[in-house]
Structure formats: structure tokens, C-alpha cells
Biopython code that builds the backbone (N, CA, C, O; Angstrom):
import numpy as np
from Bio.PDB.StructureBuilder import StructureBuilder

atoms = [
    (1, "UNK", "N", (-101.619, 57.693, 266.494)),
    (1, "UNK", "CA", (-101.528, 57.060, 267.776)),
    (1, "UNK", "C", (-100.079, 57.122, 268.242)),
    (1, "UNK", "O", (-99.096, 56.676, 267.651)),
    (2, "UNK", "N", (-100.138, 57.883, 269.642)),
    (2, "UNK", "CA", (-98.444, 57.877, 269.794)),
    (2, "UNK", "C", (-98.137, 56.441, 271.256)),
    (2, "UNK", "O", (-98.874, 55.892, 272.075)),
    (3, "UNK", "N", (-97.546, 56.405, 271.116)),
    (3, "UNK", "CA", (-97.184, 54.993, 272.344)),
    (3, "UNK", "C", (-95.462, 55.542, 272.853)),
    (3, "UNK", "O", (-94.376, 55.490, 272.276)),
    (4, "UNK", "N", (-95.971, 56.143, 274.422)),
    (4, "UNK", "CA", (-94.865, 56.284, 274.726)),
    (4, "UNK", "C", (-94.572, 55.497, 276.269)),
    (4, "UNK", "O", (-95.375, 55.201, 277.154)),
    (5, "UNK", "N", (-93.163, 55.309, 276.191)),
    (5, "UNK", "CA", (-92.830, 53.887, 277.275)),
    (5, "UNK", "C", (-92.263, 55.124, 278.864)),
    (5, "UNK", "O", (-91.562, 56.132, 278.775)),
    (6, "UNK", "N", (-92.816, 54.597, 279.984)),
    (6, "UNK", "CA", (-91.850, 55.102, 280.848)),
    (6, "UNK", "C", (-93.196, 55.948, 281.846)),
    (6, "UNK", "O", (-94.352, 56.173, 281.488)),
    (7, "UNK", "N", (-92.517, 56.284, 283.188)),
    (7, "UNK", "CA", (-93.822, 57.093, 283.831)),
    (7, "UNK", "C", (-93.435, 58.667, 283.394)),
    (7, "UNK", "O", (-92.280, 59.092, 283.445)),
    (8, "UNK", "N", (-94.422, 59.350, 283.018)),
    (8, "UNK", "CA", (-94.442, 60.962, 283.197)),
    (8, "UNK", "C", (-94.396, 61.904, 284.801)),
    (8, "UNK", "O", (-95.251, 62.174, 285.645)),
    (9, "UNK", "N", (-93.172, 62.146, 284.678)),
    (9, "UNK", "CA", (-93.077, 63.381, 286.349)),
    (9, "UNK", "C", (-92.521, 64.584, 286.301)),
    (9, "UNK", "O", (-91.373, 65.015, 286.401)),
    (10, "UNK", "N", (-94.419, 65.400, 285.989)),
    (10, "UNK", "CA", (-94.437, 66.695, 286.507)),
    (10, "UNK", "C", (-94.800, 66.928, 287.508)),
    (10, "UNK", "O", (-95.623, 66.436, 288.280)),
    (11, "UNK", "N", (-93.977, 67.946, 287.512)),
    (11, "UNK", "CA", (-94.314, 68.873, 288.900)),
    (11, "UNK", "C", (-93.848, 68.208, 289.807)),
    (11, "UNK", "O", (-93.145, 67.216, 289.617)),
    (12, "UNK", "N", (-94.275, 68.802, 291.291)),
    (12, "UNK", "CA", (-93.709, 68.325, 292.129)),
    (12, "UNK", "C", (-94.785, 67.722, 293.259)),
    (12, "UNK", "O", (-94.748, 68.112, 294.426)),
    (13, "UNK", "N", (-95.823, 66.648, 292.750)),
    (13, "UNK", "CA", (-96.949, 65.931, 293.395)),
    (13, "UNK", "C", (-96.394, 64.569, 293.563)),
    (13, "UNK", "O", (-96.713, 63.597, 292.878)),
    (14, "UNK", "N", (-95.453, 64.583, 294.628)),
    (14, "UNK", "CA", (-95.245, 62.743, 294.567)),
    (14, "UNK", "C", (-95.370, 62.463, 296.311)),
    (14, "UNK", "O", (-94.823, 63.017, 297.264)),
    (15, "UNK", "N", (-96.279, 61.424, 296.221)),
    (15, "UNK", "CA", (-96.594, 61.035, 297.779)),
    (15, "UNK", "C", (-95.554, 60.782, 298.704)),
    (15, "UNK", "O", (-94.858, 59.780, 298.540)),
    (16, "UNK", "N", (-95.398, 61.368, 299.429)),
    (16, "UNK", "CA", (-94.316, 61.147, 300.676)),
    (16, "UNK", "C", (-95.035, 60.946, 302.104)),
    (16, "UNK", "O", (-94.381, 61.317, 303.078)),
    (17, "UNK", "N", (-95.753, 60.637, 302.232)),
    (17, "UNK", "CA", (-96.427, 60.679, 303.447)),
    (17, "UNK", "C", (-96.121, 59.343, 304.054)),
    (17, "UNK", "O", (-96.633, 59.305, 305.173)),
    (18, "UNK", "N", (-95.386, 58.045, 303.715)),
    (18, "UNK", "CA", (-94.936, 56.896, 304.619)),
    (18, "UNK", "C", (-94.089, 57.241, 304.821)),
    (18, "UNK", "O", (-93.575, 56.861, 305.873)),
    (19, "UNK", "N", (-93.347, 58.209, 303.946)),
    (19, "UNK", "CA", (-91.577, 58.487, 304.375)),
    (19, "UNK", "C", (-91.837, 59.137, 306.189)),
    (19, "UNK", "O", (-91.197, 58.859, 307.203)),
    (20, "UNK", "N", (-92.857, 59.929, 306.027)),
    (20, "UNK", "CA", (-93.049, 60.981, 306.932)),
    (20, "UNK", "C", (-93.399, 60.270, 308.360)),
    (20, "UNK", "O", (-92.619, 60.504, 309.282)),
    (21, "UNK", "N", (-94.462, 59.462, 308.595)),
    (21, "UNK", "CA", (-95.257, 58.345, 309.359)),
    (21, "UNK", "C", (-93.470, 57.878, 309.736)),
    (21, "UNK", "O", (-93.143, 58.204, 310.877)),
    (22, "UNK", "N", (-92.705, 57.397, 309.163)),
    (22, "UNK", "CA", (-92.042, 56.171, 309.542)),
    (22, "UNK", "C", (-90.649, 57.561, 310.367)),
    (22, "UNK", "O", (-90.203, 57.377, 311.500)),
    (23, "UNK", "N", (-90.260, 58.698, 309.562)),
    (23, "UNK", "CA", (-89.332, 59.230, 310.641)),
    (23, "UNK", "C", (-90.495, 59.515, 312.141)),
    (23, "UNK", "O", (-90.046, 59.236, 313.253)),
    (24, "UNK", "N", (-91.793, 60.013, 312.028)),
    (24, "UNK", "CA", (-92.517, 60.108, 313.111)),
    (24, "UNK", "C", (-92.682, 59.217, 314.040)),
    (24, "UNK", "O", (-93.042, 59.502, 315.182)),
    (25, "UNK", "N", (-92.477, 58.255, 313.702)),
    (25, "UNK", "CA", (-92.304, 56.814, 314.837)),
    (25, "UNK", "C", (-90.965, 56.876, 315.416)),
    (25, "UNK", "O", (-90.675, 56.188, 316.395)),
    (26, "UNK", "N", (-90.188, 57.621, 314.890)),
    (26, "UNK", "CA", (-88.700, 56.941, 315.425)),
    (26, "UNK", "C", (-88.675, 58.025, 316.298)),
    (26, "UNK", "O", (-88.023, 57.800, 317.317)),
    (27, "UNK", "N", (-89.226, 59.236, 316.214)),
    (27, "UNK", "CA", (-88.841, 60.745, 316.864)),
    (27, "UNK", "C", (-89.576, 59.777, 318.096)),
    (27, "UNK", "O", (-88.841, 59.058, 318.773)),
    (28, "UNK", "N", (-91.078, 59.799, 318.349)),
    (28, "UNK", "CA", (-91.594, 59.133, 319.581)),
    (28, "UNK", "C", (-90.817, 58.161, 320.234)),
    (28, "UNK", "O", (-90.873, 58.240, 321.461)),
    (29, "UNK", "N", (-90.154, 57.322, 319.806)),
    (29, "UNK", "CA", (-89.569, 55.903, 320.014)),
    (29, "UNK", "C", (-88.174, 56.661, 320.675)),
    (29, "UNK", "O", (-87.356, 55.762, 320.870)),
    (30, "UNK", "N", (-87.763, 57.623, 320.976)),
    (30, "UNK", "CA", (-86.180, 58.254, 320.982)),
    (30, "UNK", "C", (-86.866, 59.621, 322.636)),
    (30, "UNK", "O", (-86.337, 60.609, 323.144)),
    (31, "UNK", "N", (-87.873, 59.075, 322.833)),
    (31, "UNK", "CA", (-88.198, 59.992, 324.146)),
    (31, "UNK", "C", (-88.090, 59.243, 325.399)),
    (31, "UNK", "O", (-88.695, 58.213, 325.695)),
    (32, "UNK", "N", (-87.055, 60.036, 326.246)),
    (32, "UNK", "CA", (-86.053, 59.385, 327.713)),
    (32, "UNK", "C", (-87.034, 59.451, 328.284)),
    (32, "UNK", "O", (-87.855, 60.367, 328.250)),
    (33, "UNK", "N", (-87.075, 58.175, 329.071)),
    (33, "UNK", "CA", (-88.320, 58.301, 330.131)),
    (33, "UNK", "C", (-87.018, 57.998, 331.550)),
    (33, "UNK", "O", (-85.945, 57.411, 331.414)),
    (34, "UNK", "N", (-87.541, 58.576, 332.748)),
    (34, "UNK", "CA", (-86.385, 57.961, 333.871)),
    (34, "UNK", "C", (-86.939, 56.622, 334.468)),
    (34, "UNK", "O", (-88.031, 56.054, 334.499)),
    (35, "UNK", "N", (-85.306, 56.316, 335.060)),
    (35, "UNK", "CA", (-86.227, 54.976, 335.433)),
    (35, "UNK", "C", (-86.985, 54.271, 336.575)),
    (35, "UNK", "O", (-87.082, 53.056, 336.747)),
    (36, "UNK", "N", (-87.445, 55.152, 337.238)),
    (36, "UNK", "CA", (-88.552, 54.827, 337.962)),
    (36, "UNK", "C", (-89.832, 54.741, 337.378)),
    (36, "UNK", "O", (-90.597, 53.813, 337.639)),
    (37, "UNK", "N", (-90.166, 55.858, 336.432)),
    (37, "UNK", "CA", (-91.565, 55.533, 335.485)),
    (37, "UNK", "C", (-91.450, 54.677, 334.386)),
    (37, "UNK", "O", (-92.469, 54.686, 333.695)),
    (38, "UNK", "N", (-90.487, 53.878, 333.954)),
    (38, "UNK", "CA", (-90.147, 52.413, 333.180)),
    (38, "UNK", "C", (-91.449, 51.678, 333.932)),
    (38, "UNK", "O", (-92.038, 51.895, 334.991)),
    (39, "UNK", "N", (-91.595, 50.757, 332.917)),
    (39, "UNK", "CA", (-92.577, 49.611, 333.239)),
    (39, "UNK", "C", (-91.994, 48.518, 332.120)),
    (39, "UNK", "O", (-92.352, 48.370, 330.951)),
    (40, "UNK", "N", (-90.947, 47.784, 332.897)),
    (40, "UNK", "CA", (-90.029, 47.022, 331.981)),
    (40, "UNK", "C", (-91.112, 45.530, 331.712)),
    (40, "UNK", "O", (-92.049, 45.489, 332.509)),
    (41, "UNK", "N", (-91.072, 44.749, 331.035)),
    (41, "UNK", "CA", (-91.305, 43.600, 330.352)),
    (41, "UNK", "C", (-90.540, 42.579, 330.242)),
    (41, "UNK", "O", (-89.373, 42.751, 329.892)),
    (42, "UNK", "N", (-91.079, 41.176, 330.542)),
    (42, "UNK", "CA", (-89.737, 40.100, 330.236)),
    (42, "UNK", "C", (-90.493, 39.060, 328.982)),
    (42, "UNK", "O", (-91.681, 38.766, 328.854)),
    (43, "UNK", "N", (-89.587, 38.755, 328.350)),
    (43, "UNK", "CA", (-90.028, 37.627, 327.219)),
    (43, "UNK", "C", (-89.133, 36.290, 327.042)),
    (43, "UNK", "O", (-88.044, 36.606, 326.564)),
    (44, "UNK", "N", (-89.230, 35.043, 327.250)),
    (44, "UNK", "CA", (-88.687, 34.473, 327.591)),
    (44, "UNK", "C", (-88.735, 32.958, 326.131)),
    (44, "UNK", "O", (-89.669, 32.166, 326.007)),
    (45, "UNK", "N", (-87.649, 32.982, 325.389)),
    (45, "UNK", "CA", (-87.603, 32.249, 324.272)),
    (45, "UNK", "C", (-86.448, 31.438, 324.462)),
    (45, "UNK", "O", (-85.528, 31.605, 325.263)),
    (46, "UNK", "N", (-86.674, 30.231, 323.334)),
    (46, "UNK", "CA", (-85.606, 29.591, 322.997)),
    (46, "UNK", "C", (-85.028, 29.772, 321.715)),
    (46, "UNK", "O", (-85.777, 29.801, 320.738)),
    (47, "UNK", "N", (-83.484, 29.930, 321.545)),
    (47, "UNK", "CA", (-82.838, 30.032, 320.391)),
    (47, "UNK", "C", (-81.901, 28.592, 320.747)),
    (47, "UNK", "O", (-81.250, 28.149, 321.694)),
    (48, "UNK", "N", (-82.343, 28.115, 319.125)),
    (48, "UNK", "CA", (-80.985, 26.191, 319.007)),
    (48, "UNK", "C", (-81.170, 25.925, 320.604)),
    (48, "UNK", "O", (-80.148, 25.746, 321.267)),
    (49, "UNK", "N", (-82.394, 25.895, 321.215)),
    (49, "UNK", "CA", (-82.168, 24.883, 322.394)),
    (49, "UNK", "C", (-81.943, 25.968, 323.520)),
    (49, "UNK", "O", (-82.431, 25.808, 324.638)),
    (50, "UNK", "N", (-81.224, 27.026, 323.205)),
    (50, "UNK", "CA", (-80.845, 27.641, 324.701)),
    (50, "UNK", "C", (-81.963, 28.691, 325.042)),
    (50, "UNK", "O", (-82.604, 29.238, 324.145)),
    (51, "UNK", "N", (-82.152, 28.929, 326.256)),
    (51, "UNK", "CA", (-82.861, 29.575, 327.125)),
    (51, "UNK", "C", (-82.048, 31.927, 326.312)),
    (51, "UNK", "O", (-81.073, 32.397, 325.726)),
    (52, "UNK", "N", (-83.019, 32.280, 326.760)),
    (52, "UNK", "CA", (-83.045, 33.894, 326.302)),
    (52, "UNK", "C", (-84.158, 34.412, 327.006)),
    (52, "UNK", "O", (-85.316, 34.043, 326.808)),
    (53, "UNK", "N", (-83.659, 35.628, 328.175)),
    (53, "UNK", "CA", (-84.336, 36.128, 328.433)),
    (53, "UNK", "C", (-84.439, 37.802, 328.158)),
    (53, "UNK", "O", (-83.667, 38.606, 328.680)),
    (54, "UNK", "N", (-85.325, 38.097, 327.418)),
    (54, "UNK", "CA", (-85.245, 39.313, 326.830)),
    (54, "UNK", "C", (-85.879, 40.285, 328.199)),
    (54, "UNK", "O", (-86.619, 39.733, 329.012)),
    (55, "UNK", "N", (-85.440, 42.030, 328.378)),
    (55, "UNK", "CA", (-85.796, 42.158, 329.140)),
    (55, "UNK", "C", (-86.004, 44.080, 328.534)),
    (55, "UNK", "O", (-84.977, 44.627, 328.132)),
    (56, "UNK", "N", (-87.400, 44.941, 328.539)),
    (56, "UNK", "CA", (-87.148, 45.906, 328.009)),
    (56, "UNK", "C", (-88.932, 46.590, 328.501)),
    (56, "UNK", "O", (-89.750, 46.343, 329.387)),
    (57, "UNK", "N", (-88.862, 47.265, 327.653)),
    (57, "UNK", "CA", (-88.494, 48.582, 326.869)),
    (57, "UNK", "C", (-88.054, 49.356, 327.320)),
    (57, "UNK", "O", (-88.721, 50.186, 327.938)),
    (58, "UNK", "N", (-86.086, 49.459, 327.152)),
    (58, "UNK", "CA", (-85.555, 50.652, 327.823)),
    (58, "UNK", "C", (-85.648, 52.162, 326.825)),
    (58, "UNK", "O", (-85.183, 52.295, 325.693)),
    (59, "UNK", "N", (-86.323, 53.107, 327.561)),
    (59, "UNK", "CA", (-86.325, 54.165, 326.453)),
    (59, "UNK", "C", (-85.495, 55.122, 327.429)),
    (59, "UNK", "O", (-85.927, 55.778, 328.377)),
    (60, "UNK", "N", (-84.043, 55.017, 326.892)),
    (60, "UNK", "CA", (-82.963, 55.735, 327.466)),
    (60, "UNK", "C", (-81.755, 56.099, 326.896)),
    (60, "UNK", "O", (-82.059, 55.881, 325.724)),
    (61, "UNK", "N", (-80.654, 56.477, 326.854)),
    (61, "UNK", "CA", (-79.525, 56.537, 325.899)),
    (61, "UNK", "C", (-78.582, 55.217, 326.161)),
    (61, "UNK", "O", (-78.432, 54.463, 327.122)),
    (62, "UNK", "N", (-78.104, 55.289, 325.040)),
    (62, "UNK", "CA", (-77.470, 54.178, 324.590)),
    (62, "UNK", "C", (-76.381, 53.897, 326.030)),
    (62, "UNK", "O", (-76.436, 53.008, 326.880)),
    (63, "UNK", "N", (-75.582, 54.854, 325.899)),
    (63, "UNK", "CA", (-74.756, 54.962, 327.582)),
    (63, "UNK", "C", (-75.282, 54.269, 328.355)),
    (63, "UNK", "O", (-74.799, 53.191, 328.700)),
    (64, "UNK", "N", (-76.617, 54.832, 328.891)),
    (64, "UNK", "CA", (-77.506, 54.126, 330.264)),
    (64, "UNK", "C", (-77.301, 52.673, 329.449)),
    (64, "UNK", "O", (-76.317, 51.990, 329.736)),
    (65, "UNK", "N", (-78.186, 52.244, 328.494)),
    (65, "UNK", "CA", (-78.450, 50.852, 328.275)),
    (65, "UNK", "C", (-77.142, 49.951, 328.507)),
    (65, "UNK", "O", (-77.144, 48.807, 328.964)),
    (66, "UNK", "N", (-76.100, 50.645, 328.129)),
    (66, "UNK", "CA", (-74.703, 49.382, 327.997)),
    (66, "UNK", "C", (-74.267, 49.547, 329.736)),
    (66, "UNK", "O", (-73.661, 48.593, 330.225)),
    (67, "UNK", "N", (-74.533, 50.564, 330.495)),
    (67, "UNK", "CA", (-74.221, 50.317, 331.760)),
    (67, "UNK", "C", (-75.074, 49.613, 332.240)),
    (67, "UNK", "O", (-74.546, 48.780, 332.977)),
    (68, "UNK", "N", (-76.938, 49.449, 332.168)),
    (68, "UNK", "CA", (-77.438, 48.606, 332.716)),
    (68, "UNK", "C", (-76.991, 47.058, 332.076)),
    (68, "UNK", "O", (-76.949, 46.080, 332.822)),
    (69, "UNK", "N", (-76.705, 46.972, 330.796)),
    (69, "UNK", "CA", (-76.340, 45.670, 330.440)),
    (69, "UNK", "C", (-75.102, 45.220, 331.047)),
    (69, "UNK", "O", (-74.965, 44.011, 331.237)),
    (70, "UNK", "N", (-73.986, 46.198, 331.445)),
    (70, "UNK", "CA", (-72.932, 45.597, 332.137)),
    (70, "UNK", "C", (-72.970, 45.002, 333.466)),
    (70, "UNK", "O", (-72.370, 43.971, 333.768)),
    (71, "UNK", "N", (-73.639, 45.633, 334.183)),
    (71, "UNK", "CA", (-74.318, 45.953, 335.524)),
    (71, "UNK", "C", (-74.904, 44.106, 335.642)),
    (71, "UNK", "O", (-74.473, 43.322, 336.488)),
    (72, "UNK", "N", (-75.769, 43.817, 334.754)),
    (72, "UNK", "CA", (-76.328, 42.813, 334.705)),
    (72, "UNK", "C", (-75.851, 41.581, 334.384)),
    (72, "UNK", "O", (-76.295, 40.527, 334.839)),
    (73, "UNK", "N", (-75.054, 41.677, 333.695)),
    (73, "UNK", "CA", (-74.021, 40.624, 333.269)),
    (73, "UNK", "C", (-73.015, 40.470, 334.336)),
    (73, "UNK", "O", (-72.810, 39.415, 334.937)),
    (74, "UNK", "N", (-72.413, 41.565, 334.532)),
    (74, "UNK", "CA", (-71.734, 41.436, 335.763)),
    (74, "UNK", "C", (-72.245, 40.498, 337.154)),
    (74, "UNK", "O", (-71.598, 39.651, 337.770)),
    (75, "UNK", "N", (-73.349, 40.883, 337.339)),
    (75, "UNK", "CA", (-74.293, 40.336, 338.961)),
    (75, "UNK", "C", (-74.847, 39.040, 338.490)),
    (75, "UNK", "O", (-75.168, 38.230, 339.360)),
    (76, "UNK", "N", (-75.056, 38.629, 336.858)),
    (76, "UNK", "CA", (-75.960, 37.458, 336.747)),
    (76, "UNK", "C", (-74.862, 36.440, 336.454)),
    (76, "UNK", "O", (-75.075, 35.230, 336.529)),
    (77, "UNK", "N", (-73.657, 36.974, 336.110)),
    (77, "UNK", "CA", (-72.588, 35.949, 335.456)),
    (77, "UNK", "C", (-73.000, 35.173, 333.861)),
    (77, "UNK", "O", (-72.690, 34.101, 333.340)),
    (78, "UNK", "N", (-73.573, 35.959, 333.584)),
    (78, "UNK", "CA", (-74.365, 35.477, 331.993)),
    (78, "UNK", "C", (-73.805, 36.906, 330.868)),
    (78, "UNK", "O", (-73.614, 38.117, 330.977)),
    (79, "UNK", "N", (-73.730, 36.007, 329.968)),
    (79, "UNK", "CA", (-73.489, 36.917, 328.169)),
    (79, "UNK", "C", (-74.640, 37.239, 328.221)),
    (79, "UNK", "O", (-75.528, 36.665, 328.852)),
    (80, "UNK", "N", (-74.758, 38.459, 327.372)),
    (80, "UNK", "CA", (-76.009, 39.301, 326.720)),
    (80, "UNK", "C", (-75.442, 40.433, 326.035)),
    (80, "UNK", "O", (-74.294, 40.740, 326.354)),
    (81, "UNK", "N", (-76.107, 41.198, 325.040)),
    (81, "UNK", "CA", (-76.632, 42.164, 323.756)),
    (81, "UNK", "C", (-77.280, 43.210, 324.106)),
    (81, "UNK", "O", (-77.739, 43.260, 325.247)),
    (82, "UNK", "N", (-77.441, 44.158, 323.305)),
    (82, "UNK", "CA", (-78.383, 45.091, 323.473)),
    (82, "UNK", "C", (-79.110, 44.984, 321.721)),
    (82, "UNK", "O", (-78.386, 45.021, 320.726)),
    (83, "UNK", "N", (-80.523, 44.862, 321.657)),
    (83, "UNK", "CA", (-81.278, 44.696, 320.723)),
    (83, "UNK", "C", (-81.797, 45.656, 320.316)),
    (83, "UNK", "O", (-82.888, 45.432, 320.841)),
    (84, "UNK", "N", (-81.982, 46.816, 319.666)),
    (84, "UNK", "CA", (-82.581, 47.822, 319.790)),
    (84, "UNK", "C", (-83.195, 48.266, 321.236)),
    (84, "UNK", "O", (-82.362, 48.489, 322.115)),
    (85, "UNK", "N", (-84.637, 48.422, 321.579)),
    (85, "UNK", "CA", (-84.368, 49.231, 322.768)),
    (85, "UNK", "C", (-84.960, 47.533, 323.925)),
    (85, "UNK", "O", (-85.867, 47.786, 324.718)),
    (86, "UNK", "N", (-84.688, 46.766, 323.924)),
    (86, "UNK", "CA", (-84.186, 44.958, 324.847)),
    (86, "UNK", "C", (-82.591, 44.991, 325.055)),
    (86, "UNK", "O", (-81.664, 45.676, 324.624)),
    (87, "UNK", "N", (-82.734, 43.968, 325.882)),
    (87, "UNK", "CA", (-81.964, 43.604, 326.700)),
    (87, "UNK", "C", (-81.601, 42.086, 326.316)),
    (87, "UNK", "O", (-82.307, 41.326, 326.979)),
    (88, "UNK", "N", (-81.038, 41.646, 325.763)),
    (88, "UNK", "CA", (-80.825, 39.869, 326.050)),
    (88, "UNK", "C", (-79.825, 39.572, 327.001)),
    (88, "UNK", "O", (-78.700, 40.055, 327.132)),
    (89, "UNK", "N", (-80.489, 38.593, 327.723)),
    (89, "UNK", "CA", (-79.526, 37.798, 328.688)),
    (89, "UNK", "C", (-80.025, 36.644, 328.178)),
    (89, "UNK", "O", (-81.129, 36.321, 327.737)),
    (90, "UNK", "N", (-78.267, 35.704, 328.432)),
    (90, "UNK", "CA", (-78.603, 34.618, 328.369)),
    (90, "UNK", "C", (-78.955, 33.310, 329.274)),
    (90, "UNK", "O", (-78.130, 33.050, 330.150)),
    (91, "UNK", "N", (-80.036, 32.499, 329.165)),
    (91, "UNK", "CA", (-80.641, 31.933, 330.181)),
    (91, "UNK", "C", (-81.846, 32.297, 330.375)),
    (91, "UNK", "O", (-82.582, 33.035, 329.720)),
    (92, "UNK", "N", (-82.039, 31.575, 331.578)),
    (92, "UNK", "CA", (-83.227, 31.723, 332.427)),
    (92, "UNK", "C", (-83.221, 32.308, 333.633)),
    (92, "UNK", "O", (-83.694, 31.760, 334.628)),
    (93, "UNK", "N", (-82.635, 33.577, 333.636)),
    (93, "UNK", "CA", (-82.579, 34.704, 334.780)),
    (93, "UNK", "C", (-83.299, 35.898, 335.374)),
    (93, "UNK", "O", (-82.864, 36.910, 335.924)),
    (94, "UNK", "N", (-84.842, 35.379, 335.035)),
    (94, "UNK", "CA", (-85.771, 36.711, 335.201)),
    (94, "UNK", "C", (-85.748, 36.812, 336.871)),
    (94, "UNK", "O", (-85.574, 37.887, 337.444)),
    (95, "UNK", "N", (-85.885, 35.948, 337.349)),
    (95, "UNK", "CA", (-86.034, 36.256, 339.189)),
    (95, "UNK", "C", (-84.911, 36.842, 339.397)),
    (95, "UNK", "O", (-85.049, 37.732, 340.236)),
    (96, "UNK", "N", (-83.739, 36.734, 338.968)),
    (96, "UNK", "CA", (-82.163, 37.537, 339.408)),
    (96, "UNK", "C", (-82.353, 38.767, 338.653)),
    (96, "UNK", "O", (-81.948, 39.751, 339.272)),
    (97, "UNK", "N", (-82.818, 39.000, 337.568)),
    (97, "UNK", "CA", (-83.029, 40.376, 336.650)),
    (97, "UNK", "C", (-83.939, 41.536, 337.728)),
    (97, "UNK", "O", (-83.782, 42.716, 338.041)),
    (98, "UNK", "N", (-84.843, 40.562, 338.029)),
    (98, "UNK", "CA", (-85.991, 41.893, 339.070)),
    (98, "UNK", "C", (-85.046, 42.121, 340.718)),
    (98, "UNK", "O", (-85.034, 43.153, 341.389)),
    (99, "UNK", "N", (-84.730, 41.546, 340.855)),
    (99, "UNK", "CA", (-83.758, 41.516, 342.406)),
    (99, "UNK", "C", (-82.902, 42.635, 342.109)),
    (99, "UNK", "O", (-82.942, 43.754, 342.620)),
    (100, "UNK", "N", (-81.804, 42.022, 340.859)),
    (100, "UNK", "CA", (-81.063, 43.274, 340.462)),
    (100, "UNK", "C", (-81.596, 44.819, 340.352)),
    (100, "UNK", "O", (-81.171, 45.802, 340.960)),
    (101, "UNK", "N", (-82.767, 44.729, 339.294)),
    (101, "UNK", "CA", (-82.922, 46.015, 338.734)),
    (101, "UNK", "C", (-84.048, 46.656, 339.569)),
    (101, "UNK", "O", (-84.562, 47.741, 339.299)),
    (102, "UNK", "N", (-84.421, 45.763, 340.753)),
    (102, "UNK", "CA", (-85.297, 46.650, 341.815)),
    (102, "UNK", "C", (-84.090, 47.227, 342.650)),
    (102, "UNK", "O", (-83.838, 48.391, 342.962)),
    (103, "UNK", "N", (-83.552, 46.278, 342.862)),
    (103, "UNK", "CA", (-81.949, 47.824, 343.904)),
    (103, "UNK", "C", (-81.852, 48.926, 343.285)),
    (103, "UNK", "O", (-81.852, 49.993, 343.900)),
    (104, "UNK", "N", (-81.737, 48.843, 341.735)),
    (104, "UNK", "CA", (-81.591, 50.085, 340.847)),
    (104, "UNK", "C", (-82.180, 51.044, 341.074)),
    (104, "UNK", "O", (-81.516, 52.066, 340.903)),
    (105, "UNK", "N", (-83.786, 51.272, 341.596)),
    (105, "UNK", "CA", (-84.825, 51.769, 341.433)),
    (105, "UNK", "C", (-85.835, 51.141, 339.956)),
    (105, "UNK", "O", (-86.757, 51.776, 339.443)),
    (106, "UNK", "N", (-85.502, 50.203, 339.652)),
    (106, "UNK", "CA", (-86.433, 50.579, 338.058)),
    (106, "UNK", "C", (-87.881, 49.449, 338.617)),
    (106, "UNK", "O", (-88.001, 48.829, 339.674)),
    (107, "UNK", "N", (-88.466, 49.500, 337.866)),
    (107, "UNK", "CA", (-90.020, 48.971, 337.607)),
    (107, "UNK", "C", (-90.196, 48.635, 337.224)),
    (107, "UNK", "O", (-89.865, 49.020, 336.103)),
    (108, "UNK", "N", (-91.188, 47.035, 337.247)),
    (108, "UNK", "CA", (-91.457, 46.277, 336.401)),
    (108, "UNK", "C", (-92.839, 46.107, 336.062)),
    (108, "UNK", "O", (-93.549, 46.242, 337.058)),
    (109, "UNK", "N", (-93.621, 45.802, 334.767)),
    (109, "UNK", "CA", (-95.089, 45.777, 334.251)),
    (109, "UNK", "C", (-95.878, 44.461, 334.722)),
    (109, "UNK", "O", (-97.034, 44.339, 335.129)),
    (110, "UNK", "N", (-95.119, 43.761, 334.577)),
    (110, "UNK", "CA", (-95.275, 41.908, 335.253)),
    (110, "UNK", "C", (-94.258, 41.233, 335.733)),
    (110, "UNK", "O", (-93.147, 41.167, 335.207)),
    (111, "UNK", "N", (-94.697, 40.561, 337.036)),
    (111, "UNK", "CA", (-93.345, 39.977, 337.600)),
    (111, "UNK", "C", (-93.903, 38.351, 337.835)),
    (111, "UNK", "O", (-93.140, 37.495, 338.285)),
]
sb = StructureBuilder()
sb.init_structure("model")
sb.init_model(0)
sb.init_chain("A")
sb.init_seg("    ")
for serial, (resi, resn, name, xyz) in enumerate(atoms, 1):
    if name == "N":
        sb.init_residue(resn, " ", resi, " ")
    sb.init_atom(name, np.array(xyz, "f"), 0.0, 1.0, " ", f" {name:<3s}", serial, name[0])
structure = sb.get_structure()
């Protein structure tokens, strides 16, 4: 009777197929849409008490996003982030967010 400790790896059969799934999400997730065909989203939370209004899905380059975030901060007089592909502002500024970003041209999914 032999008793041996440890996994055996031959050959070259080892499952990779989540590795694969998970870069395939990011390739989709990384396609520029312009922004008239955007159909942006607002979500509206509290963090420790304060008001956050999240505002997205920008699928655009990083460039565009920090100019629309400047753009917005600038006109709302409020701090905000860029979250992956959101927007945080801080507060309760969704009626000033659509005013703004309809001059822009962009589009919203629910107002």
C-alpha cells in the first residue's frame, strides 16, 4: 500500500474557463458608446447620514468621465469621485444633474 501526500499534475488539463468568462466581461464592459445613445441612471443613498447621488453607466474613457465629473462639480458646487464606470456627487442633486447633462446632449433612462 503506497500513501502519497499532495495533488498529481499531468499534463496540461487544468480548468481555466472562469479565468476566461471574467477577462470576457471586462472586454464588453470597456465598449465606448457616444453620448447621446447613453441611457444614464441615478441611485440615490445615504453614507454616515449624508445624502449621495450616484449617477451612471458612463461607458466612455476615463478623460471623458473626469471632464464630465469636473463639468459637474463645477455647475453643482458639490465634491464627487469617479467609481468605476458612476459618478458620485455629493448630495441631493439629481434635478441639477439632468438640467446640466441635458445641455450636454446626454440621456437619461429615468428622470
Amino acid at each position: 500500500m503506497i500513501f502519497e501526500m499532495g495533488a498529481k499534475i499531468d499534463g496540461d488539463d487544468f480548468e481555466t474557463s472562469k479565468n476566461d468568462k471574467k477577462v470576457a466581461k471586462k472586454k464588453t464592459s470597456n465598449e465606448k458608446i457616444p453620448k447621446n445613445q447613453h441611457q444614464l441612471v441615478f441611485t440615490y443613498e445615504k453614507r454616515k447620514g449624508k445624502p449621495v447621488t450616484l449617477v451612471g453607466i458612463f461607458q466612455i474613457d476615463e478623460k471623458e468621465k473626469k471632464e464630465v465629473l469636473k463639468l459637474l462639480k463645477k455647475k453643482l458646487a458639490c465634491g464627487g469621485a469617479i467609481k468605476d464606470e458612476w459618478i458620485e456627487l455629493q448630495g441631493d442633486v439629481k434635478e441639477k444633474i439632468i438640467t446640466v447633462l441635458e445641455n450636454e446632449g446626454w440621456k437619461f433612462r429615468n428622470k
